[in-house]
C-alpha positions in Angstrom: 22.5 -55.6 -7.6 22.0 -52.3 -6.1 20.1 -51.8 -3.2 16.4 -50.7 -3.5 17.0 -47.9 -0.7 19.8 -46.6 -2.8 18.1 -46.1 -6.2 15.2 -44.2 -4.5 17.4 -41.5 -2.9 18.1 -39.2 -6.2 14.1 -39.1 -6.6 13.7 -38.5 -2.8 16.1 -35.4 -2.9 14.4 -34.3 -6.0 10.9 -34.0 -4.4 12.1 -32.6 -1.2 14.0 -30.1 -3.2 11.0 -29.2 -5.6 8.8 -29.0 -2.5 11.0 -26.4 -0.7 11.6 -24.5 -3.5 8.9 -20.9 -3.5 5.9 -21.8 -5.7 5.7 -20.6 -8.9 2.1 -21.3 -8.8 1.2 -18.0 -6.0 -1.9 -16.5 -7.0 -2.7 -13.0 -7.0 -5.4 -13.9 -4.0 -2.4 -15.6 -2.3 -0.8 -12.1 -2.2 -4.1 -9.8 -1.4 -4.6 -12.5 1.5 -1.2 -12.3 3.1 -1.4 -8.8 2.8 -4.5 -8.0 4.4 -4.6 -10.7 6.7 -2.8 -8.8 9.3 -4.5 -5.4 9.5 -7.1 -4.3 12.1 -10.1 -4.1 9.2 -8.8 -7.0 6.8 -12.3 -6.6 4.5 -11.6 -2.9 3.7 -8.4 -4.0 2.4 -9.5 -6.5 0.6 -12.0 -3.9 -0.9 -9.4 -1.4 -1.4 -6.7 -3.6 -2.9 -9.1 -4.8 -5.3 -9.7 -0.9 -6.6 -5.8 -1.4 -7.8 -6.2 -2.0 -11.0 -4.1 -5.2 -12.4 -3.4 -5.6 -8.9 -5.5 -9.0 -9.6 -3.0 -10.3 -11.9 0.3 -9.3 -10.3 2.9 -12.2 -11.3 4.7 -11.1 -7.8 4.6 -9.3 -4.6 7.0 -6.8 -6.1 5.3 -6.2 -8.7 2.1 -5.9 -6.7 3.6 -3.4 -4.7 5.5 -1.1 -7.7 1.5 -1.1 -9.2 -0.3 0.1 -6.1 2.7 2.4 -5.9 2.1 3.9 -9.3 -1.7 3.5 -8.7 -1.4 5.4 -5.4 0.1 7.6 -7.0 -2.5 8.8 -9.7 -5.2 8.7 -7.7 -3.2 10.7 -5.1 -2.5 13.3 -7.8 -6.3 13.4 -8.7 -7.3 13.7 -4.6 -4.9 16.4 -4.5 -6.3 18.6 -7.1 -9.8 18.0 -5.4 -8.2 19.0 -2.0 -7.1 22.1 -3.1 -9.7 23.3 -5.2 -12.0 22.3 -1.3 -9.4 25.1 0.3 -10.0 27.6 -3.2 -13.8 27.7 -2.5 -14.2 27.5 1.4 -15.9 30.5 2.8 -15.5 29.3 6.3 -11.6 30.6 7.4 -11.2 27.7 9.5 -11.9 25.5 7.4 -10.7 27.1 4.4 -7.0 26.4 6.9 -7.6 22.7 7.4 -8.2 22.0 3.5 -5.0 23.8 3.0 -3.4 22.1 5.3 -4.4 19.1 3.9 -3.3 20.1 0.1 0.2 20.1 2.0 -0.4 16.7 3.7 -1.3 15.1 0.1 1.7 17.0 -1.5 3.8 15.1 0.6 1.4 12.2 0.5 2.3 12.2 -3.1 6.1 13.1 -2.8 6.6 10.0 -0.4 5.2 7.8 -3.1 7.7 9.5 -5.7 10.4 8.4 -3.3 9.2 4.5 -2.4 8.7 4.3 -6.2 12.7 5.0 -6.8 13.3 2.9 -3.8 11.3 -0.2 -5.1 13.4 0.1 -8.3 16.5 -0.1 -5.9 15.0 -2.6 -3.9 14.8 -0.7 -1.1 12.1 -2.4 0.7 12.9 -0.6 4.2 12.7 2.5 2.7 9.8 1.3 0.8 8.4 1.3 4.0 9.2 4.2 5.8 7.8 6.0 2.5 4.3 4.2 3.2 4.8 4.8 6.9 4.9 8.5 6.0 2.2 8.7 3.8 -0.2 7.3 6.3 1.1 10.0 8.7 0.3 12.6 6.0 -3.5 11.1 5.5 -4.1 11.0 9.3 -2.2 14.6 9.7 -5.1 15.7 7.1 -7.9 14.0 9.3 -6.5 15.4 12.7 -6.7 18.5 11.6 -10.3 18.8 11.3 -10.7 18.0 15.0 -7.4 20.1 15.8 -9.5 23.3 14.1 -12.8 22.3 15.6 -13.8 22.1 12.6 -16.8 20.0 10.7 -16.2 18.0 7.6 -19.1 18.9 4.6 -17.0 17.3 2.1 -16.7 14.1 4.2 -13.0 14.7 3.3 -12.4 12.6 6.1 -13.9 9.3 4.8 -12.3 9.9 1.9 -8.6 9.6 3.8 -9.4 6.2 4.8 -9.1 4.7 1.1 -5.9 7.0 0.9 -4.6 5.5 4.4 -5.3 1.9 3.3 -3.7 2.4 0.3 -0.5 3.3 1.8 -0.9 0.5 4.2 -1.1 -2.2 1.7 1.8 -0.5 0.2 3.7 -0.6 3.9 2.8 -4.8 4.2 3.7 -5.3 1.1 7.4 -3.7 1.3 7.6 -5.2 4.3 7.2 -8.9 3.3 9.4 -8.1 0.4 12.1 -7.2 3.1 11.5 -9.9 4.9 9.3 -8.7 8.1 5.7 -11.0 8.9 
């Protein structure tokens, strides 16, 4: 007769091993709060990642991350336009300069989501992040440059960066948990 022990071993491996395995049953909340949960103003991400549209229903991080890529992306495209067409019509010279400038910071803005979009299809989650790292630089470059040129804001242009920045923060945390940083 075997022993008791013995027969419950196979079922004991099978529930450690089911246990340890990644759930399949992550929600889409599960991502938002792991991404968000580390930043210095978690409820504006939270309010920003729920802009990204199907960013709700993302099946995985990486696919989270390739749709606020793609939705960065757009609405970068659309802020861009608006940007330059703010530099078009300035009388003001100075501030005519810092909407210029910032055209050039969303062109590159958009250009380093061009590249973390390639990289995410290479799964390139470092440079991933480095592209999200840059685009922040390139939103706060555009917001510095209004007090660099003494310079007020009519458009409240700088308000405006802050979704931009966020975006491209959620974009960093997520990269980065796909590459394996906290």
């Amino acid at each position: 007769m075997a022993s008791p022990i013995k027969s419950y071993v196979p079922y004991s491996i099978f529930l450690i091993a089911l246990l340890l395995r990644p759930s399949s049953l992550t929600t889409a909340a599960d991502f938002s709060s792991s991404v968000c949960s580390g930043t210095l103003d978690p409820s504006r991400c939270f309010q920003v990642i729920k802009t990204i549209p199907g960013g709700g229903q993302a099946p995985s991080l990486e696919s989270l991350c390739g749709t606020a890529i793609s939705f960065s992306l757009s609405k970068g495209n659309q802020f861009h336009s608006y940007v330059q067409s703010l530099a078009a019509s300035a009388s003001n010279p100075k501030l005519k300069q810092v909407y210029s400038s910032c055209a050039e910071n969303y062109d590159d803005f958009i250009g380093n989501l061009q590249s973390a979009q390639v990289m995410l299809k290479r799964q390139d989650y470092n440079g991933v992040s480095t592209m999200a790292s840059s685009s922040m630089t390139e939103v706060d470059t555009c917001s510095d440059s209004f007090k660099e040129g003494s310079v007020a804001d009519p458009s409240q242009l700088i308000d405006k960066n802050k979704y931009y920045y966020t975006l491209s923060l959620i974009i960093l945390r997520i990269s980065n948990k796909l590459g394996g940083a906290a």
